[in-house]
SERO-4910 file (N, C-alpha, C, O; in steps of 0.05 Angstrom, whole numbers):
BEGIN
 pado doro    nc1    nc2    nc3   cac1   cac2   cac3    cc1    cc2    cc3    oc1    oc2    oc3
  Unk    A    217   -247   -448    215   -225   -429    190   -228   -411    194   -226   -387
  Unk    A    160   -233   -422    141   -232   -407    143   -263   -386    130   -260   -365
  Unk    A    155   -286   -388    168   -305   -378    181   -293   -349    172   -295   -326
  Unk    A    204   -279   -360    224   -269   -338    199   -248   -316    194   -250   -292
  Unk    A    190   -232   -333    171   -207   -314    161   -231   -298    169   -234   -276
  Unk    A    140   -249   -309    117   -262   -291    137   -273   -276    129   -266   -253
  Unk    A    158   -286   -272    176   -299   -250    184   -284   -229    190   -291   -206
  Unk    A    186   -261   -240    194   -237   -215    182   -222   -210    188   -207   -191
  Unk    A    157   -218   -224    130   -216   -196    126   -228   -185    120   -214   -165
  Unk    A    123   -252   -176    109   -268   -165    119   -271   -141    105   -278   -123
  Unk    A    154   -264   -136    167   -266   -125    165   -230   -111    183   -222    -96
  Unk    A    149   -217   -116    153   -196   -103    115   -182    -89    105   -175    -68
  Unk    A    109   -185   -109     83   -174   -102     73   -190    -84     70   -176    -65
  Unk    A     65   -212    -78     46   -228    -56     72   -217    -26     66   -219     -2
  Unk    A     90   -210    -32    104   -205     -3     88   -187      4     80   -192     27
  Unk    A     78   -167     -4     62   -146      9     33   -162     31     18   -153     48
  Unk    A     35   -178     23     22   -199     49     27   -200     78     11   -205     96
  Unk    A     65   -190     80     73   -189     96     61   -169    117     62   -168    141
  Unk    A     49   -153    101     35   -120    125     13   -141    140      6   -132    162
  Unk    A     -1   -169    134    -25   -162    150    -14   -195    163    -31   -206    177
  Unk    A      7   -207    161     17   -231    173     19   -222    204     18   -239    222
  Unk    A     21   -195    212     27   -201    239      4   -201    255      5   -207    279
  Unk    A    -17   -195    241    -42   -191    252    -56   -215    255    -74   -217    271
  Unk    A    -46   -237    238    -55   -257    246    -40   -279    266    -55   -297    275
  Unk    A    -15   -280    274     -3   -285    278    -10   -276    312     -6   -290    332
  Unk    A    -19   -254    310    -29   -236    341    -53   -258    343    -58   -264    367
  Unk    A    -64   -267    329    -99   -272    335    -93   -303    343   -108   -313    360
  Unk    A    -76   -315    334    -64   -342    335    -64   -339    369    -77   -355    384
  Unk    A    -48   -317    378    -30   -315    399    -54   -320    429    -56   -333    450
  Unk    A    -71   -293    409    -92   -288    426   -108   -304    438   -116   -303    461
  Unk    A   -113   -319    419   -133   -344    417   -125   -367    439   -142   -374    455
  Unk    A    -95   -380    439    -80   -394    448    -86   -386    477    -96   -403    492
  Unk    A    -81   -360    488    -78   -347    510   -112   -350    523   -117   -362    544
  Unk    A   -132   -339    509   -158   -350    525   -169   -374    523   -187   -384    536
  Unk    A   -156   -383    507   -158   -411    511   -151   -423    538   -168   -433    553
  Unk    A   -120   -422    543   -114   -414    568   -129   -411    597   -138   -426    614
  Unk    A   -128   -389    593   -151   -367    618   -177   -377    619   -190   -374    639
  Unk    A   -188   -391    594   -222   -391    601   -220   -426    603   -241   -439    602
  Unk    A   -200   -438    606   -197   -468    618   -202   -473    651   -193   -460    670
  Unk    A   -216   -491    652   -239   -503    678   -203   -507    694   -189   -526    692
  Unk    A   -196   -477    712   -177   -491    731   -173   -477    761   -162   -456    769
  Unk    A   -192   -503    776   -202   -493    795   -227   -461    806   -251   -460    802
  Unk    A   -215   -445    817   -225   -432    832   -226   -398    808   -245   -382    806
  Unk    A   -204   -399    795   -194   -387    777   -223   -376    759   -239   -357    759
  Unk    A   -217   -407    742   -244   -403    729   -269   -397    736   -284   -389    718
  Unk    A   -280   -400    764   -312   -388    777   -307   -361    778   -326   -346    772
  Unk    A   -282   -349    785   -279   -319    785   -282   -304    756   -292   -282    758
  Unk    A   -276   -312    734   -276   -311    708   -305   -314    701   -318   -300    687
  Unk    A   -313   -339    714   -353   -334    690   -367   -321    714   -391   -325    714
  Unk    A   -355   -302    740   -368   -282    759   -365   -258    748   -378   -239    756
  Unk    A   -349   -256    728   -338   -232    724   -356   -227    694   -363   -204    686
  Unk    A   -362   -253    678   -369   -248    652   -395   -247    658   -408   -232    642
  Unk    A   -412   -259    679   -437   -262    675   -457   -235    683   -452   -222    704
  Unk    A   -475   -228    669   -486   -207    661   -471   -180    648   -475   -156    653
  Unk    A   -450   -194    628   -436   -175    617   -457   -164    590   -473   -179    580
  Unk    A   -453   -135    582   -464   -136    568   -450   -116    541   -440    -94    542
  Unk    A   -454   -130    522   -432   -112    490   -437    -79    494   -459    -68    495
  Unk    A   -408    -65    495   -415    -36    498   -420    -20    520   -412      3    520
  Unk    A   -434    -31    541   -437    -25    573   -417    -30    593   -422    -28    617
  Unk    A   -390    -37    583   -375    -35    604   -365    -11    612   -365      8    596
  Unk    A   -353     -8    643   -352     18    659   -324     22    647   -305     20    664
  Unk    A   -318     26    624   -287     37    613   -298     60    590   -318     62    575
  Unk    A   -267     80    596   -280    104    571   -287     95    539   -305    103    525
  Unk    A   -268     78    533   -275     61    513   -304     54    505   -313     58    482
  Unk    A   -320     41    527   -349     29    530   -356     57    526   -360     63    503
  Unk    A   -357     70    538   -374     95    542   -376    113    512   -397    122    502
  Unk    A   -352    116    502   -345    126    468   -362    116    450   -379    127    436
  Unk    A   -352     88    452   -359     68    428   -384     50    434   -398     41    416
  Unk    A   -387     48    450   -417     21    469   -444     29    443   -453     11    430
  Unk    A   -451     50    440   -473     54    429   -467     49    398   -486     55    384
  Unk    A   -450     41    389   -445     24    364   -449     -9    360   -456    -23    341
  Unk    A   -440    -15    393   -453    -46    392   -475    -59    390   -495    -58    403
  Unk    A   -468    -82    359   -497    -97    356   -503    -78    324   -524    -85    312
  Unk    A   -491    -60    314   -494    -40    298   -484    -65    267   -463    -77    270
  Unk    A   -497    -70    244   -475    -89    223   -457    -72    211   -461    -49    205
  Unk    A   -437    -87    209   -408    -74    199   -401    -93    174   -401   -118    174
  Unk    A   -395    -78    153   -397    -90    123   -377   -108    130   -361   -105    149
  Unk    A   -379   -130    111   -355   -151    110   -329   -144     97   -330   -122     87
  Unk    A   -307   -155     95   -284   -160     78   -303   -174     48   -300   -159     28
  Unk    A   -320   -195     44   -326   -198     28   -345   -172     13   -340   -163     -9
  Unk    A   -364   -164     30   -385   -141     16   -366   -134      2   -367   -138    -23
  Unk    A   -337   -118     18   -322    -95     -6   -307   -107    -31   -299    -97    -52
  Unk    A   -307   -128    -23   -296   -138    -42   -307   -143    -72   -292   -138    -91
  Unk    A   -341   -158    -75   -353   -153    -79   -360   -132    -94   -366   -135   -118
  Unk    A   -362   -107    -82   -368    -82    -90   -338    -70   -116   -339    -61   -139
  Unk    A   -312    -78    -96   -293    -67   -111   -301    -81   -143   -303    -67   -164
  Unk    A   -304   -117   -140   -300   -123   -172   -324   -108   -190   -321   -100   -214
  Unk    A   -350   -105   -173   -369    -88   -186   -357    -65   -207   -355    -65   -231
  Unk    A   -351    -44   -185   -338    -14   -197   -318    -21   -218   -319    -10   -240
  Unk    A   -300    -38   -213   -276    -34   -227   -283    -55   -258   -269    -53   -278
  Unk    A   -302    -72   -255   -312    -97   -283   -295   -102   -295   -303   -104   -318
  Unk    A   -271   -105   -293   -245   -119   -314   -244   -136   -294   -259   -137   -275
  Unk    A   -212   -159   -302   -204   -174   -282   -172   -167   -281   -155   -158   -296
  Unk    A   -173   -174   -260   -135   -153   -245   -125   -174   -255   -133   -197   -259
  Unk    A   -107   -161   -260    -86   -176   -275    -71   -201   -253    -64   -191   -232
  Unk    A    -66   -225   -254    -59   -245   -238    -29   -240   -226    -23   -253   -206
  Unk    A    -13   -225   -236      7   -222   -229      0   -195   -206     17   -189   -189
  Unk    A    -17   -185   -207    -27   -157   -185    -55   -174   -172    -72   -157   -167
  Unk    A    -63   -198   -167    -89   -199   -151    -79   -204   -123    -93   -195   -105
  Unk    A    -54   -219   -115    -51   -220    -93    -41   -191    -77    -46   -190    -53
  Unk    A    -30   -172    -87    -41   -152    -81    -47   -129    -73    -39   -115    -54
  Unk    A    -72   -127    -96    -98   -119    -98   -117   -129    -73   -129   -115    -57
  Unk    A   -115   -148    -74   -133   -169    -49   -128   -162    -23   -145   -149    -11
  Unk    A   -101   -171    -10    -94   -154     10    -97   -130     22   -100   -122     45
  Unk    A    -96   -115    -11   -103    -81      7   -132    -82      5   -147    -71     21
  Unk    A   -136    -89     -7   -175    -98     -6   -180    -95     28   -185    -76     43
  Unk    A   -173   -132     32   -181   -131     61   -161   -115     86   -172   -111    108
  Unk    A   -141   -110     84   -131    -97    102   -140    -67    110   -143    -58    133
  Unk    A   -143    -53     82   -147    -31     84   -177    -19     95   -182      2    108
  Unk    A   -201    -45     84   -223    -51    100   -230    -56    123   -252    -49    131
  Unk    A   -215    -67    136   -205    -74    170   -213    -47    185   -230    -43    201
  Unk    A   -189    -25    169   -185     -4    185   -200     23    184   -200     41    201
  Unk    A   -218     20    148   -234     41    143   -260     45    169   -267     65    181
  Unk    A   -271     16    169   -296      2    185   -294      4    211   -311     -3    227
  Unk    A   -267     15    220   -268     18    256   -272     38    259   -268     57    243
  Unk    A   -286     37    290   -300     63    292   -274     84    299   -282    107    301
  Unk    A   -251     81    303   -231     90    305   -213    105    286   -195    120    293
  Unk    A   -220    100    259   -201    105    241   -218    135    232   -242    136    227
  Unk    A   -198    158    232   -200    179    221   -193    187    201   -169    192    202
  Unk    A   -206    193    170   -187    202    151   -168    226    154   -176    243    170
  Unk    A   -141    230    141   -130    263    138   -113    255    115   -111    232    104
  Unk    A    -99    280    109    -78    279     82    -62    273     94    -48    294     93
  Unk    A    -47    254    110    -22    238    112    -31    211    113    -14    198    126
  Unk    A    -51    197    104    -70    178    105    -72    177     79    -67    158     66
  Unk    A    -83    206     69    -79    208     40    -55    205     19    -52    198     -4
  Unk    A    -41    212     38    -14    214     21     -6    183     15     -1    171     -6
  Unk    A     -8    174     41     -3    144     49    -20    122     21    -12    103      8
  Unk    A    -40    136     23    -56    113      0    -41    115    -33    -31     97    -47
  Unk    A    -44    143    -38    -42    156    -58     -8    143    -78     -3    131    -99
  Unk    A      4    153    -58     36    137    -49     40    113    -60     50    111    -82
  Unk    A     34     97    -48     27     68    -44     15     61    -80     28     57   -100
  Unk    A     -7     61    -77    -15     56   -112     -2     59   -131      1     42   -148
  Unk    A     13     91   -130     27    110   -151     55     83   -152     57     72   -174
  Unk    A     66     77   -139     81     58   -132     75     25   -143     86     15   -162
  Unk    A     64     18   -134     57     -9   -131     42    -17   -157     43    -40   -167
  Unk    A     26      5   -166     18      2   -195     35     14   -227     31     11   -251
  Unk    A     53     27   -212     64     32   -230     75     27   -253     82     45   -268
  Unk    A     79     -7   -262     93    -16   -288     65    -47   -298     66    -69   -310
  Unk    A     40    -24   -280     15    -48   -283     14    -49   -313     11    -27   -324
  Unk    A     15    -69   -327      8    -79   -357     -8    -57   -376      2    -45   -395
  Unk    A    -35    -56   -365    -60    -52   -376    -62    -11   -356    -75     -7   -336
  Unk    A    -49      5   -367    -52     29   -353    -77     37   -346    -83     45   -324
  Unk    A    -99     34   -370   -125     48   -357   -137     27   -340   -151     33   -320
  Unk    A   -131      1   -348   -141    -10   -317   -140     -5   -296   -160     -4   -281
  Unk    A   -109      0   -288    -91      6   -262   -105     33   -259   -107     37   -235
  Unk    A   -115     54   -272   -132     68   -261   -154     67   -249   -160     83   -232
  Unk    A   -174     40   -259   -194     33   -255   -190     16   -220   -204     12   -201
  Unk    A   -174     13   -225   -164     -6   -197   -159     11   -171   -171      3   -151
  Unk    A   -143     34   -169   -141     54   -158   -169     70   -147   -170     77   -123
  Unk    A   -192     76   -168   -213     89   -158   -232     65   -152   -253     75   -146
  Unk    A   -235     39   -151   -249     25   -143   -246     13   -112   -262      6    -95
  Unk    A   -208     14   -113   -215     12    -82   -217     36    -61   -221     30    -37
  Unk    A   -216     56    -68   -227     85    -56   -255     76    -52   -264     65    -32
  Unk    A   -270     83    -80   -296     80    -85   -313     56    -58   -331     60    -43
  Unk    A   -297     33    -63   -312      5    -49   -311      6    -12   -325     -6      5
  Unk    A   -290     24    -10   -286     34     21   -299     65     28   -294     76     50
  Unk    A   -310     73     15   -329     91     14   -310    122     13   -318    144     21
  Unk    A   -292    117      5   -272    143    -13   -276    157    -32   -293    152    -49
  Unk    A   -263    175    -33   -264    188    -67   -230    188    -75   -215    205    -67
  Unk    A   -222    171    -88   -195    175    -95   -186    205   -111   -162    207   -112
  Unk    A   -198    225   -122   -190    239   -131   -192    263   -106   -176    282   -103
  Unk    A   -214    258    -90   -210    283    -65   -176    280    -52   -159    296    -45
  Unk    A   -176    241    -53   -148    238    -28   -116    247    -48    -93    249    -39
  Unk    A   -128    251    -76    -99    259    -91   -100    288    -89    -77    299    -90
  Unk    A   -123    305    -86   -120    333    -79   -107    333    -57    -83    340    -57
  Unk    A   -122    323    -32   -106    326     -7    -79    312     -5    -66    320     14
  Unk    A    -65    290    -22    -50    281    -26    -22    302    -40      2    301    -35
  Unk    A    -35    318    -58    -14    339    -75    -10    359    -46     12    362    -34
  Unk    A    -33    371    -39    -39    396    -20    -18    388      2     -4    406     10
  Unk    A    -14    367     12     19    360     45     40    359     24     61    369     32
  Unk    A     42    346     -9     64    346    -11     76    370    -24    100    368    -29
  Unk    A     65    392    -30     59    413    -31     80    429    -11    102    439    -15
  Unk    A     60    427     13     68    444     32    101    431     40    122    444     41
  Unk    A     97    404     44    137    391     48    152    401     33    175    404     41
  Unk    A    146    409      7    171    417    -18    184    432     -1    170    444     15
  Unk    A    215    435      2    225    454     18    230    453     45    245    467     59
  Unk    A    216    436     51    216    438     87    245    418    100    259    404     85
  Unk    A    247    421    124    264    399    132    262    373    145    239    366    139
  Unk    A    270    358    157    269    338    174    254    346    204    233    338    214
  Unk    A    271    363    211    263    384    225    231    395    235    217    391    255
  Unk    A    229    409    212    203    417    199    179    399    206    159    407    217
  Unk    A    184    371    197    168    359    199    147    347    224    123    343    227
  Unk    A    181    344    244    179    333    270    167    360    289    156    357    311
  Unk    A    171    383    277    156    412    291    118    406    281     96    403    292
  Unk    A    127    406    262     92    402    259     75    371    271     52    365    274
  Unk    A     91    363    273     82    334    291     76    333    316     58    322    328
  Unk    A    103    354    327     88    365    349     68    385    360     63    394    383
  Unk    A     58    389    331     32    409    339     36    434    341     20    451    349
  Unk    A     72    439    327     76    471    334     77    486    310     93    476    295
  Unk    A     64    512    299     59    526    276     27    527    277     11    527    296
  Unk    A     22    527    240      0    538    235    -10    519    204    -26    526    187
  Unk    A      9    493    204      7    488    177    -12    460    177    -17    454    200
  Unk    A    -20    446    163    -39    432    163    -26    399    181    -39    384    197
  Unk    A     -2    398    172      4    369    185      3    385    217    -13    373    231
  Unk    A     12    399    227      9    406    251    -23    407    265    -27    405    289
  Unk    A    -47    411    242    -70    410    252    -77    388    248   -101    386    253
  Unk    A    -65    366    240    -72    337    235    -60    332    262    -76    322    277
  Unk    A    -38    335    273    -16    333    294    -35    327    321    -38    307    335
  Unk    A    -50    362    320    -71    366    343    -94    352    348   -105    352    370
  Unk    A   -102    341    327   -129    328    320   -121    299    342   -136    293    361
  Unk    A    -95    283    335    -85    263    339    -77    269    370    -77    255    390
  Unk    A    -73    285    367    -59    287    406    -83    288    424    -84    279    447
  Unk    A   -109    303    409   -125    302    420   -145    279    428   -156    278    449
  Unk    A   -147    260    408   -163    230    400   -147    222    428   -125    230    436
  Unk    A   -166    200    442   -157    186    459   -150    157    445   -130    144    452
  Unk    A   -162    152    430   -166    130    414   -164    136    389   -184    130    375
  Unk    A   -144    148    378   -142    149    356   -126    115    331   -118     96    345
  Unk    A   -125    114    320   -125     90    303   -110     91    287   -120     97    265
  Unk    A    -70     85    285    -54     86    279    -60     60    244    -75     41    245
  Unk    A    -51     64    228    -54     50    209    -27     50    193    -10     67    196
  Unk    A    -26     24    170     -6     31    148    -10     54    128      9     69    122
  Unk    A    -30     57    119    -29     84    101    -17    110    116     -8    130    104
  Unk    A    -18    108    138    -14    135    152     20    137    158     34    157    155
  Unk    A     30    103    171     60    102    161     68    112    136     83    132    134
  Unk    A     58     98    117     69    102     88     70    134     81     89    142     68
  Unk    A     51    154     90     52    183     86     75    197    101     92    212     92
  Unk    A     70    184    130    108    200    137    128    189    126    149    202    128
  Unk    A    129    171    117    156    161    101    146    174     75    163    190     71
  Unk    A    125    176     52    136    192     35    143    231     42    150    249     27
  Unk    A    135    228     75    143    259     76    179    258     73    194    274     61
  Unk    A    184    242     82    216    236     94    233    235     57    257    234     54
  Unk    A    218    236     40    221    231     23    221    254      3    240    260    -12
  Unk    A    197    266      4    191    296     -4    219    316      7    231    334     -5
  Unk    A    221    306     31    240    333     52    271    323     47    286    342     52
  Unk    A    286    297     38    308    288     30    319    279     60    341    286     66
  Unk    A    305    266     74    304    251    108    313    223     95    298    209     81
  Unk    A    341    216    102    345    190    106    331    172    111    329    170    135
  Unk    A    317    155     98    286    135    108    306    120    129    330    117    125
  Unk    A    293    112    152    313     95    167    292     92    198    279    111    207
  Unk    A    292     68    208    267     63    230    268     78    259    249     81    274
  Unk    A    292     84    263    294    110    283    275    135    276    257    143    291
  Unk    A    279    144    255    264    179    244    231    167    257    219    179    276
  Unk    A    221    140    241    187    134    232    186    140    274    172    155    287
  Unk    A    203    125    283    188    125    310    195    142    319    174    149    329
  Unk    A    214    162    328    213    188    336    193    193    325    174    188    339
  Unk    A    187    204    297    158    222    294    140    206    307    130    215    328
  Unk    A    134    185    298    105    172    319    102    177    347     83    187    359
  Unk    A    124    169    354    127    164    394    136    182    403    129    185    427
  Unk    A    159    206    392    162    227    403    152    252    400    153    269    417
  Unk    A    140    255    374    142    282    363    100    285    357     85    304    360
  Unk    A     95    258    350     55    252    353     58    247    374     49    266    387
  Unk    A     70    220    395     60    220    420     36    194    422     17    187    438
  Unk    A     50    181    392     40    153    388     53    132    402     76    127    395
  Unk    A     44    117    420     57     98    424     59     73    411     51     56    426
  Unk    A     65     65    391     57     37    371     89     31    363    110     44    362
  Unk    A     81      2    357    112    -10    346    106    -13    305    121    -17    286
  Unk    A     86    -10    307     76    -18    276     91      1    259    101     -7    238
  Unk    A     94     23    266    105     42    247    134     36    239    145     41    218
  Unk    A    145     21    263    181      7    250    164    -19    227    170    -21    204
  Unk    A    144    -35    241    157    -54    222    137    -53    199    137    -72    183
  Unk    A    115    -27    198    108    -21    164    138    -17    153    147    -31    135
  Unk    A    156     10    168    176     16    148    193     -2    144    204      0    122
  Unk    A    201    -22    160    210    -44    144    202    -62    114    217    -69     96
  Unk    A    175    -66    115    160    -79    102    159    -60     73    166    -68     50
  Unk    A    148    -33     80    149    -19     63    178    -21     36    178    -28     12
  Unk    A    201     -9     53    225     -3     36    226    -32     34    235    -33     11
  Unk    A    224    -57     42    235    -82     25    216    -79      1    229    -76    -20
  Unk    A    192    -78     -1    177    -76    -29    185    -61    -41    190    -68    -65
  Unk    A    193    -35    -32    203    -18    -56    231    -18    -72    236     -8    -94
  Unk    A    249    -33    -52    275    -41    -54    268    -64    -81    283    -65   -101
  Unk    A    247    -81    -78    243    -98   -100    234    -99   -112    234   -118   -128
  Unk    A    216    -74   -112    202    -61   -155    222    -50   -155    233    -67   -168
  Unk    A    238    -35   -152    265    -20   -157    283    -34   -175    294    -27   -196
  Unk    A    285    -59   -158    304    -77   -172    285    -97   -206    292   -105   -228
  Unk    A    263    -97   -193    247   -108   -221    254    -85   -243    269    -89   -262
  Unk    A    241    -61   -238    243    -38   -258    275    -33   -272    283    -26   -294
  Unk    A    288    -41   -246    314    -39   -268    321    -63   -281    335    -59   -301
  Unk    A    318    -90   -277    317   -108   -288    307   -109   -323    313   -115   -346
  Unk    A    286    -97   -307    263    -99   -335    278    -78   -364    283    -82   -388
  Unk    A    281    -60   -350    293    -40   -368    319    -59   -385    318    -59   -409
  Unk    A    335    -70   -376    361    -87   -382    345   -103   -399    347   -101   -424
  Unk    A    331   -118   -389    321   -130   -416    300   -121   -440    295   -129   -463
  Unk    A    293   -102   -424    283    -80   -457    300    -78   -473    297    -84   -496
  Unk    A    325    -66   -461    357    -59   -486    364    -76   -497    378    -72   -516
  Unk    A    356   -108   -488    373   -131   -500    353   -130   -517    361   -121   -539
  Unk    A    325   -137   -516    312   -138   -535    307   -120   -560    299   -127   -582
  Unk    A    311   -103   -554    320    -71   -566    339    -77   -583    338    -77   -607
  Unk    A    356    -81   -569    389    -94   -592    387   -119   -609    400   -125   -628
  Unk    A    366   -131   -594    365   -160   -616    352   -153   -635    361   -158   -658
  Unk    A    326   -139   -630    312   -134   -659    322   -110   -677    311   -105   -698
  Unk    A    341    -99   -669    355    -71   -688    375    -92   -696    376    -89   -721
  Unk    A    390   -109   -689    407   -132   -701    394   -154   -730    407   -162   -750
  Unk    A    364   -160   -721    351   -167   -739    338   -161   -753    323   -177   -765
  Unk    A    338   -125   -761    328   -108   -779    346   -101   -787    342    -87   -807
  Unk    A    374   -103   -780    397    -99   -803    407   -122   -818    411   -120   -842
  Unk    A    413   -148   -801    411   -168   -823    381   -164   -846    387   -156   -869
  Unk    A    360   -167   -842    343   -161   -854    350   -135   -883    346   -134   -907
  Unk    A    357   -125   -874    367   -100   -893    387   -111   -908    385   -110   -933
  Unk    A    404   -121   -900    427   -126   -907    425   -149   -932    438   -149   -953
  Unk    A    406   -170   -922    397   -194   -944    389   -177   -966    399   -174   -988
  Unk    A    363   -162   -953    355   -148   -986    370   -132  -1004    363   -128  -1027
  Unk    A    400   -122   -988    415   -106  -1005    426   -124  -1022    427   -121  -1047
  Unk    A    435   -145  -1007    448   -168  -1028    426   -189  -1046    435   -208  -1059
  Unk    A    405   -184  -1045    382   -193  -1065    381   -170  -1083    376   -176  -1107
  Unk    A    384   -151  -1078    386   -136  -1098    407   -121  -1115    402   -101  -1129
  Unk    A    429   -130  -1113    441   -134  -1116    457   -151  -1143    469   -145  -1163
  Unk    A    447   -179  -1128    442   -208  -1140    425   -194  -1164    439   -184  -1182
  Unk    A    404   -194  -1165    387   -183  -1180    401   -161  -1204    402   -169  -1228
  Unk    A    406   -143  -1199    425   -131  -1216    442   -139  -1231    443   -135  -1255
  Unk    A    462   -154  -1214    477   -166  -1239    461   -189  -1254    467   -188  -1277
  Unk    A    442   -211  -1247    441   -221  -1264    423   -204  -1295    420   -211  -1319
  Unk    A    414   -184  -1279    397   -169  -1308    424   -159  -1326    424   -166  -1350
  Unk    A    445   -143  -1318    461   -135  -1327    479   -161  -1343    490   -156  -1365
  Unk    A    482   -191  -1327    493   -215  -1345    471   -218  -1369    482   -227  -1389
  Unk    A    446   -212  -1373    429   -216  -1394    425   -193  -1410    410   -202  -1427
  Unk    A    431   -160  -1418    431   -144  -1424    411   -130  -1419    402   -115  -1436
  Unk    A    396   -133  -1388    374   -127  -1387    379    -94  -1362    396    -95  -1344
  Unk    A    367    -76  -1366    358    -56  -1343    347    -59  -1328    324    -59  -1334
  Unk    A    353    -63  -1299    336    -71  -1282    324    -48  -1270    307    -50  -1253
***
């Protein structure tokens, strides 16, 4: 059985890789492209180092510069620091069938804590909260998988037990609500908290769309009995927040394939609990069964000797 499990993790968990493949894949793109543009061709290029020269980090005449400029030149922890820090807090070692990951949301989730862009709320919360409750769910070693959970809060400068308060407190308020419901408070209309998350977001010019924050409207969609399906995720984003991003289809893609395939592990796994279940209740009745007939044996030969056994 532990044979079969380790073969079909291995085959499921490192896919969660897939959330941060496109990001590199963008940088590939990116890269190729100024490569491009900043190539010696002709007249092109003198206009290009007229344009860069006396540029300076943060000072450019865009609202952006103007927001964020006084952060430039500021150090910004590494992917390694947290990492680092996470094995600190957490002092066990992750289990190898969960390091790839663990690792991933390490650095991904680091990416997005460290911009000056990213705002916490409880659909962020939910999103994290979600995600773990999930993904760690049939982890080996339980109090580890606890330990794992508050270390990467902890190492990104969280409190995992504040984001499961705020995490219960939206799913809370969804019990009951509709599809409907949801896409009203998205648009900022009522008095209930995702609607003041709603406003907060309409108001950010630069606000900082993330996967945890996908993963929270899909477990709203989930709380409320909303068909998961990539139409709903981008209506709420693009019609109903007023997000314009494509990320939110293809987290929810990414998402329901992972879950579609601990789904299928967990029931796997269970099937072969029963077999194993049945084999060893099969070999505790032979077992029984020998000793009845050893004793048995036993009997009569005391009774062939005139003896009382």
């Amino acid at each position: 059985m532990k044979v079969f499990v380790a073969l079909f993790l291995t085959t499921i968990l490192p896919s969660t890789d897939a959330f941060s493949a496109s990001f590199t894949t963008s940088s590939r793109f990116s890269s190729k492209l100024n490569d491009s543009l900043l190539a010696p061709k002709g007249d092109f290029s003198k206009d290009i180092e007229k344009q860069t020269m006396g540029y300076k980090a943060g000072k450019a005449d865009t609202n952006f510069a103007r927001r964020f400029g006084d952060l430039s030149g500021r150090k910004v922890k590494t992917v390694s620091d947290t990492m680092k820090e996470f094995t600190e807090i957490v002092g066990v070692t992750i289990n190898p069938l969960y390091r790839a990951m663990v690792t991933d949301t390490i650095s991904t989730t680091h990416l997005t804590v460290v911009d000056a862009r990213f705002k916490y709320d409880k659909v962020w919360a939910l999103g994290f909260i979600t995600s773990m409750d999930i993904l760690l769910k049939n982890y080996p070693e339980k109090p580890d998988a606890v330990k794992v959970v508050y270390g990467l809060a902890k190492s990104m400068g969280l409190d995992d037990a504040s984001m499961r308060v705020d995490s219960d407190s939206l799913s809370s308020w969804a019990q009951g609500k509709t599809g409907e419901d949801i896409a009203e408070a998205l648009r900022g209309e009522g008095g209930s908290e995702l609607a003041a998350i709603s406003k907060e977001v309409k108001d950010e010019e630069f606000w900082l769309y993330s996967r945890f924050f996908g993963i929270g409207l899909m477990s709203l969609m989930d709380i409320t009995g909303v068909v998961p399906d990539a139409p709903t995720i981008n209506k709420w984003l693009k019609v109903d927040l007023g997000v314009q991003t494509n990320k939110g289809e293809t987290d929810f893609n990414l998402w329901m394939g992972v879950r579609n395939k601990l789904s299928m592990m967990e029931t796997l796994m269970k099937e072969v609990e029963i077999r194993e279940k049945k084999k060893m209740a099969a070999r505790l009745e032979d077992k029984a069964a020998a000793a009845i007939r050893r004793a048995d044996a036993a009997a009569k030969d005391a009774e062939a000797f005139g003896e009382t056994p």
